[in-house]
C-alpha positions in Angstrom: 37.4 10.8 -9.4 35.1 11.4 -12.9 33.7 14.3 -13.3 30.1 15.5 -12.5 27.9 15.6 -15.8 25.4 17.9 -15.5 21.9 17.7 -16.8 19.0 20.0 -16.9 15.6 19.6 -15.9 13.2 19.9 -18.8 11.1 23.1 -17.8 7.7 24.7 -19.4 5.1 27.3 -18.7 2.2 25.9 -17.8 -0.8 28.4 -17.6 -2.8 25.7 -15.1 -0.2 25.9 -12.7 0.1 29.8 -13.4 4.0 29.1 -13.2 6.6 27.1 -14.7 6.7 23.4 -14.6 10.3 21.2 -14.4 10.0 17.6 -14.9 11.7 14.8 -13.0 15.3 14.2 -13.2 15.6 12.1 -16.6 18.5 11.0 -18.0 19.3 8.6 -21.0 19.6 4.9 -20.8 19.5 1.3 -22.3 18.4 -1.6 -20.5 20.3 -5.0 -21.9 19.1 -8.2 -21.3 18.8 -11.6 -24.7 20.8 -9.4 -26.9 17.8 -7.0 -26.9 18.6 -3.2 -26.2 15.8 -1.5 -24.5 16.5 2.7 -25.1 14.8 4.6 -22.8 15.1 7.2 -20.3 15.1 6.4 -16.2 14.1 9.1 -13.8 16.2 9.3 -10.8 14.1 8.7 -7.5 16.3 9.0 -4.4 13.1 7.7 -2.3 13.0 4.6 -4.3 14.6 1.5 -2.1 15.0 -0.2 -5.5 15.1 -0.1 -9.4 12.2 -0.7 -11.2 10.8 -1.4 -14.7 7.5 -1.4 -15.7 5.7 -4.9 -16.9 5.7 -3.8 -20.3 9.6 -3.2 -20.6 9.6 -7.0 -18.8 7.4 -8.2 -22.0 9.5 -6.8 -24.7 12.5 -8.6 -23.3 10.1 -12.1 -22.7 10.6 -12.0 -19.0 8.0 -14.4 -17.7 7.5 -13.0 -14.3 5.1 -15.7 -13.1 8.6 -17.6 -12.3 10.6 -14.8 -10.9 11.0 -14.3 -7.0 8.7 -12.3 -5.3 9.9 -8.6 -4.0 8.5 -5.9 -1.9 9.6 -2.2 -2.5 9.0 0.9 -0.5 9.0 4.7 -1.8 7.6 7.4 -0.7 3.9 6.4 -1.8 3.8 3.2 0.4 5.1 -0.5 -0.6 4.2 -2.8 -3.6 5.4 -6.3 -4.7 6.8 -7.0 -8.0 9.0 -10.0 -9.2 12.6 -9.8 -8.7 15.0 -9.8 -11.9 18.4 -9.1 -12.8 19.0 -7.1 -16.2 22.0 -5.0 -17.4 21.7 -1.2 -17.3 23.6 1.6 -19.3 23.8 5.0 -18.7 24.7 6.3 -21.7 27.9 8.3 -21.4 28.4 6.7 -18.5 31.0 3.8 -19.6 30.1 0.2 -19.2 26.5 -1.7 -18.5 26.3 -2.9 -15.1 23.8 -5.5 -13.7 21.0 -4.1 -11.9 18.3 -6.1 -9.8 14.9 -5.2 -10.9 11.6 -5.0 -9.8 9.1 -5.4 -12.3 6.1 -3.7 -11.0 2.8 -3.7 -12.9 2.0 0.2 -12.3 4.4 2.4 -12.9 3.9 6.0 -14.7 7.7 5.7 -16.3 9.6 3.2 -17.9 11.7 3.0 -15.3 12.9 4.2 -11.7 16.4 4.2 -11.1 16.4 3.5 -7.1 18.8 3.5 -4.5 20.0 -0.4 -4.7 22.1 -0.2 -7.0 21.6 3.1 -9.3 22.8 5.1 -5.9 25.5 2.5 -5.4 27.0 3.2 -8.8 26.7 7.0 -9.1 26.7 9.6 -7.3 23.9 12.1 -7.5 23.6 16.2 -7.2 20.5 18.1 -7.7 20.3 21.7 -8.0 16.3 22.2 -8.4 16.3 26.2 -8.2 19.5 26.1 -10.9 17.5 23.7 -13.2 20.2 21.3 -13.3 21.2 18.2 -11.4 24.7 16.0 -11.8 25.7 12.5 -12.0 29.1 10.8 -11.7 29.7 7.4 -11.6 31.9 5.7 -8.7 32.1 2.1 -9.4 
């Protein structure tokens, strides 16, 4: 079995909050589809039912999502449709890309959510909130 690779959580004062602030579980990755290499970074989202991009990620690879399936997702926040896709997805560190079904969704505050159908199904995940840090290790 790999080992865990730990990450922190990127952590700040913030005087509105009157406390310290830790931002979502980010980690570095490249999205892969035309020979064009998206770099980014995808926050983990255990509550996500699948992975999703934003429409502007879609448009710099020329996905033209008026021809792509229709797809419902579900999170935590309620569901939303998108257009199914299929891209490849690197973790960087991680080993090989791996191909990911997508869905593009229009409204999205991050690049990209790595969800449970197939980010989950590739690593396994550890957080440890009160330690700052949280662990991945891939499986397949």
């Amino acid at each position: 079995m790999k080992k865990w690779v730990p990450y922190t959580y990127k952590c700040r004062f913030v005087r509105s909050y009157a406390g310290i602030y830790c931002e979502l579980p980010k980690i570095p990755i490249e999205l892969l589809l035309n020979r064009k290499i998206f770099p980014t970074e995808g926050v983990i989202d255990s509550g996500c039912t699948r992975t999703h991009i934003r429409a502007d990620v879609a448009d710099f690879f020329g996905i033209e999502t008026s021809r792509l399936p229709e797809a419902t997702t579900a999170g935590i926040t309620g569901s939303e449709q998108g257009r199914l896709a299929k891209i490849s997805l690197h973790v960087l560190g991680h080993g090989t890309p791996f191909d990911a079904d997508v869905v593009i969704v229009k409204d999205l505050p991050v690049p990209v959510l790595l969800g449970n159908n197939n980010f989950f199904d590739t690593f396994d995940v550890r957080f440890e909130r009160s330690k700052q840090y949280f662990y991945i290790r891939r499986v397949k």
